[in-house]
DSSP file (Angstrom, degrees, kcal/mol; ACC not computed):
  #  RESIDUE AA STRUCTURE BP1 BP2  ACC     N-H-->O    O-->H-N    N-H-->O    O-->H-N    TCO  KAPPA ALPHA  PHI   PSI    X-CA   Y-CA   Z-CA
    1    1 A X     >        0   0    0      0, 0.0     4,-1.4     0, 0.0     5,-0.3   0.000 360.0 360.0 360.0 -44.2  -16.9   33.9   44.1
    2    2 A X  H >>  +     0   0    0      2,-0.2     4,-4.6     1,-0.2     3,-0.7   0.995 360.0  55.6 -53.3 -57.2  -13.4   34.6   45.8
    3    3 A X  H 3> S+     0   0    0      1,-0.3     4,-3.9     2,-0.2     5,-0.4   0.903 112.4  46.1 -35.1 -43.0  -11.5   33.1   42.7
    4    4 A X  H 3> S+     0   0    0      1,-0.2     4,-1.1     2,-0.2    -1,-0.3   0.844 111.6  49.7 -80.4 -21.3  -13.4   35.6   40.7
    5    5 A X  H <X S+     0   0    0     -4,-1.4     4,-2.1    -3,-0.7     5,-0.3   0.947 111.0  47.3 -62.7 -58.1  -12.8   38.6   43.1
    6    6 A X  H  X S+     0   0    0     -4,-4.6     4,-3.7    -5,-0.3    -2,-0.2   0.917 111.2  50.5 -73.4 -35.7   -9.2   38.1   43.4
    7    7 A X  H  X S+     0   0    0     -4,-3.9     4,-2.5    -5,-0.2    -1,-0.2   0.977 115.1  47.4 -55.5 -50.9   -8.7   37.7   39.3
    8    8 A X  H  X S+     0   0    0     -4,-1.1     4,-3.3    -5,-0.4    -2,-0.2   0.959 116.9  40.3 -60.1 -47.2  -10.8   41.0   39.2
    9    9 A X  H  X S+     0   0    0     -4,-2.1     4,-3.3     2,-0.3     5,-0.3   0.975 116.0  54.0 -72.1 -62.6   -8.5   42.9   42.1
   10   10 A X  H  X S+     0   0    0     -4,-3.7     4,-1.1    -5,-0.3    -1,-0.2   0.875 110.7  41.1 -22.1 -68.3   -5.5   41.3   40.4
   11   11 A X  H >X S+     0   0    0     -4,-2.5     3,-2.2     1,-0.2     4,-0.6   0.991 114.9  56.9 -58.6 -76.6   -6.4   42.8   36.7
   12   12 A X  H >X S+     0   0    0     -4,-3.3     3,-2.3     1,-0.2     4,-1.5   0.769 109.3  43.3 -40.5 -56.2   -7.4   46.2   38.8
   13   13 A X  H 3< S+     0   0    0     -4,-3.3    -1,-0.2     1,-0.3    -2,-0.2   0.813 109.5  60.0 -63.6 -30.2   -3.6   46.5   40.5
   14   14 A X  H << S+     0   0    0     -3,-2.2    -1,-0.3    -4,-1.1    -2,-0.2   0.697 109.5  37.1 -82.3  -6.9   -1.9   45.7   37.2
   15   15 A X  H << S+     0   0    0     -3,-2.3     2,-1.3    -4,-0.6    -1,-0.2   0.575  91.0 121.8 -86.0 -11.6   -3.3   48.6   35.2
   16   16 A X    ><  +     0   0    0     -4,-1.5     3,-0.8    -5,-0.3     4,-0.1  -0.085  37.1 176.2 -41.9  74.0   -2.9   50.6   38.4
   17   17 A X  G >   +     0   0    0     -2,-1.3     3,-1.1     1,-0.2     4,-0.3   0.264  32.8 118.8-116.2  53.4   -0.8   53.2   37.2
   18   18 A X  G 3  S+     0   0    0      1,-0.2    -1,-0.2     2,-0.1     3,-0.2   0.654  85.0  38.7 -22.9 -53.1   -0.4   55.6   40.4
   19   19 A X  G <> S+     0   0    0     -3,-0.8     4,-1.0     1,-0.2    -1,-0.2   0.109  83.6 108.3-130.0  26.0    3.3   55.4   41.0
   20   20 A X  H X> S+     0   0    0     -3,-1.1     4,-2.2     2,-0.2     3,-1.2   0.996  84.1  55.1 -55.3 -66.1    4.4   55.3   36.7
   21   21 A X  H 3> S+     0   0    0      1,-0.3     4,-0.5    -4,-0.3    -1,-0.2   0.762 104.5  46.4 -36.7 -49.0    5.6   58.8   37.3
   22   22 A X  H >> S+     0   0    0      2,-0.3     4,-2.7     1,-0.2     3,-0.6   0.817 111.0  56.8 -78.9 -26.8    8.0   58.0   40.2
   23   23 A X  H <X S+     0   0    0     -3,-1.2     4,-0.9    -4,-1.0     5,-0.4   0.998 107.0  46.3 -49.7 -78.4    9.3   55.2   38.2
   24   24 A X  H 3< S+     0   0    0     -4,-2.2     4,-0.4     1,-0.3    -1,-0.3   0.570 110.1  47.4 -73.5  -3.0   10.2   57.3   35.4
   25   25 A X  H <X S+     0   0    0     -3,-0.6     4,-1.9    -4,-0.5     5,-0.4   0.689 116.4  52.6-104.0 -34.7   12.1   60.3   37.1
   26   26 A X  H >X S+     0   0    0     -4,-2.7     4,-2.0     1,-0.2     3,-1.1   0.785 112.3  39.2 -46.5 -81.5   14.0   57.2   39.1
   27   27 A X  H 3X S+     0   0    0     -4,-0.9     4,-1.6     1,-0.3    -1,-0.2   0.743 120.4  48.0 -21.4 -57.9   15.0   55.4   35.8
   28   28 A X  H >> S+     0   0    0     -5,-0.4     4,-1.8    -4,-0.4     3,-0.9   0.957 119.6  44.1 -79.6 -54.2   15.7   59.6   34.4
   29   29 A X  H <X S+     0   0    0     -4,-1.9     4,-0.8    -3,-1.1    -2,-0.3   0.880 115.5  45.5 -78.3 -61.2   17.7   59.8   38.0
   30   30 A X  H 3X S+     0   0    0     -4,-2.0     4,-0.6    -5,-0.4    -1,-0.3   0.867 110.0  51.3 -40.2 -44.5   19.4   56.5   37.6
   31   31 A X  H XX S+     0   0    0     -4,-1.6     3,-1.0    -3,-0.9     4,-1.0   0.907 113.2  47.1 -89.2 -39.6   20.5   57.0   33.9
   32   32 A X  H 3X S+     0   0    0     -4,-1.8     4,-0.7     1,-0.3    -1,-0.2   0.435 109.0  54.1 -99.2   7.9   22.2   60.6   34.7
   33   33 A X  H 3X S+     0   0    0     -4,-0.8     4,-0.7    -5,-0.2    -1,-0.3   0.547 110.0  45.4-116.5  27.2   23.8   59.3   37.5
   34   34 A X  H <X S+     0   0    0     -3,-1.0     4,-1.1    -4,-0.6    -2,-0.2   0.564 112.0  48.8 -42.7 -44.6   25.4   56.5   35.4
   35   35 A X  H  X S+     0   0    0     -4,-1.0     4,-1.1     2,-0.2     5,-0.4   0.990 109.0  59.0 -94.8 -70.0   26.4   58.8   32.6
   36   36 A X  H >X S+     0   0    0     -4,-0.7     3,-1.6     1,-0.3     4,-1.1   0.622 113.6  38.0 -15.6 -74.0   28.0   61.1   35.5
   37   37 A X  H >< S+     0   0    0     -4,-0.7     3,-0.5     1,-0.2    -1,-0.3   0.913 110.4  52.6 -57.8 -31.8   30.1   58.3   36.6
   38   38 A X  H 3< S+     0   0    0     -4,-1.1    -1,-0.2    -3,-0.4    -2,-0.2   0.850 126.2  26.2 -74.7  -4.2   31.0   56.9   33.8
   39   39 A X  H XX>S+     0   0    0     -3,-1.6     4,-2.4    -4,-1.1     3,-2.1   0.464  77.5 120.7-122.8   4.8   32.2   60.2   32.5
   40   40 A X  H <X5 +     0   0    0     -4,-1.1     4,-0.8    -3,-0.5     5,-0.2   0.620  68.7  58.0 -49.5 -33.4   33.0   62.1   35.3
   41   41 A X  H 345S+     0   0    0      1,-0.2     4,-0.3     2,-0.2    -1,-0.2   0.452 108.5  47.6  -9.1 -41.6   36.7   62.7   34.5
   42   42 A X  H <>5S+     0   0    0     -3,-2.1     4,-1.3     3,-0.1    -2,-0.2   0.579 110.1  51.6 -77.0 -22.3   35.8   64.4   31.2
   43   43 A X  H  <5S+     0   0    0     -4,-2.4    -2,-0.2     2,-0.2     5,-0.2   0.676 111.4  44.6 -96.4   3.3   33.3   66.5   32.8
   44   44 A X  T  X<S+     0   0    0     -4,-0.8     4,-2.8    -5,-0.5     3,-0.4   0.817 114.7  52.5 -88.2 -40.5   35.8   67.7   35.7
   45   45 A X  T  4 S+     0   0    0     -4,-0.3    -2,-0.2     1,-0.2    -3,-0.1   0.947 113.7  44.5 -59.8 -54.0   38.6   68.3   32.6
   46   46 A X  T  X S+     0   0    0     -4,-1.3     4,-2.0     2,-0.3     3,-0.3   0.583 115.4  47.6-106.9 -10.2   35.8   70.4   30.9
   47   47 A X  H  > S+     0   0    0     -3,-0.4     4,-0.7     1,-0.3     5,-0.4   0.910 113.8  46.4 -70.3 -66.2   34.9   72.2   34.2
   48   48 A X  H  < S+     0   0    0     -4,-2.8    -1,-0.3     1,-0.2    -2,-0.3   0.438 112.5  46.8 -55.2   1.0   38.2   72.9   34.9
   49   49 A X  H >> S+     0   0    0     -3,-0.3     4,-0.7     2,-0.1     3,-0.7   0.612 116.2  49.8-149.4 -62.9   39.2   74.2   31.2
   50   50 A X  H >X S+     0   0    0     -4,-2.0     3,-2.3     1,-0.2     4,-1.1   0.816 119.3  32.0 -66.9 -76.7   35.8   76.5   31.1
   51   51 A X  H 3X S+     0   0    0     -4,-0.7     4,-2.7     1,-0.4    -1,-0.2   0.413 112.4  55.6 -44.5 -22.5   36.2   78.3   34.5
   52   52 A X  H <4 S+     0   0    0     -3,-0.7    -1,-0.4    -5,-0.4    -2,-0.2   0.120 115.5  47.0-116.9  16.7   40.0   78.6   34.8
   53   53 A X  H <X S+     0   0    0     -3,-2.3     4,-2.0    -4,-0.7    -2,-0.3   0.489 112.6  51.6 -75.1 -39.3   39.1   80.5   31.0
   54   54 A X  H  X S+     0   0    0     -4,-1.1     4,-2.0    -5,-0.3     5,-0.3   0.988 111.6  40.3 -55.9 -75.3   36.4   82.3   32.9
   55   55 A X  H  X S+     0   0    0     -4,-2.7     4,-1.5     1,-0.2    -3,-0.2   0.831 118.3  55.1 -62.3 -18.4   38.9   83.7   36.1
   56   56 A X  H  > S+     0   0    0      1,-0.2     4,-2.5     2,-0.2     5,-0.3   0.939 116.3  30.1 -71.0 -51.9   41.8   84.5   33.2
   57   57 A X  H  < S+     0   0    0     -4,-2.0    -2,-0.2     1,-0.2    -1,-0.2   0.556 120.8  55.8-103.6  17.9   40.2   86.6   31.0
   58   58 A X  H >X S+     0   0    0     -4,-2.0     4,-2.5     2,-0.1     3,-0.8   0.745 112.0  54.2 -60.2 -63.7   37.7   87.9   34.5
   59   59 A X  H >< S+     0   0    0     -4,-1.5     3,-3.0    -5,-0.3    -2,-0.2   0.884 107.2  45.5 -31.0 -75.9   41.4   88.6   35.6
   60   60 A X  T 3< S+     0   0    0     -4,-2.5    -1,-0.3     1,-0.3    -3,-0.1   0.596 106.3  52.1 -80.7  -1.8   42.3   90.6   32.5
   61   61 A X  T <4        0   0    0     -3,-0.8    -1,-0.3    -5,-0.3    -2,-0.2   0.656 360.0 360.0 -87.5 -12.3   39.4   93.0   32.2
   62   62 A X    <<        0   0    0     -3,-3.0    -1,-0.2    -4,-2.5    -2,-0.2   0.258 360.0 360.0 -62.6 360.0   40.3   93.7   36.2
């Protein structure tokens, strides 16, 4: 009777799938702050390029 309890309880916990969501925005959370380092240098050059275009031509309509 136990054996057969705990296989049943077993099978329940492994379809459980309560905490799939938080898995998947860690894993989405993980993977963009991977890409972020690994690019982070192009995305400060592209920062810098669009904003310091922004404050010139802000500048010249001042």
């Amino acid at each position: 009777m136990k054996k057969r309890n705990l296989k049943e309880r077993l099978k329940k916990i492994a379809k459980d799938e309560s905490g799939a969501g938080v898995i998947e925005v860690l894993l989405i959370l993980v993977v963009l702050i991977a890409v972020v380092i690994l690019f982070k240098e192009q995305i400060l050059a592209l920062a810098d390029l669009i904003f310091g275009d922004m404050f010139t031509k802000a500048q010249s309509v001042f």
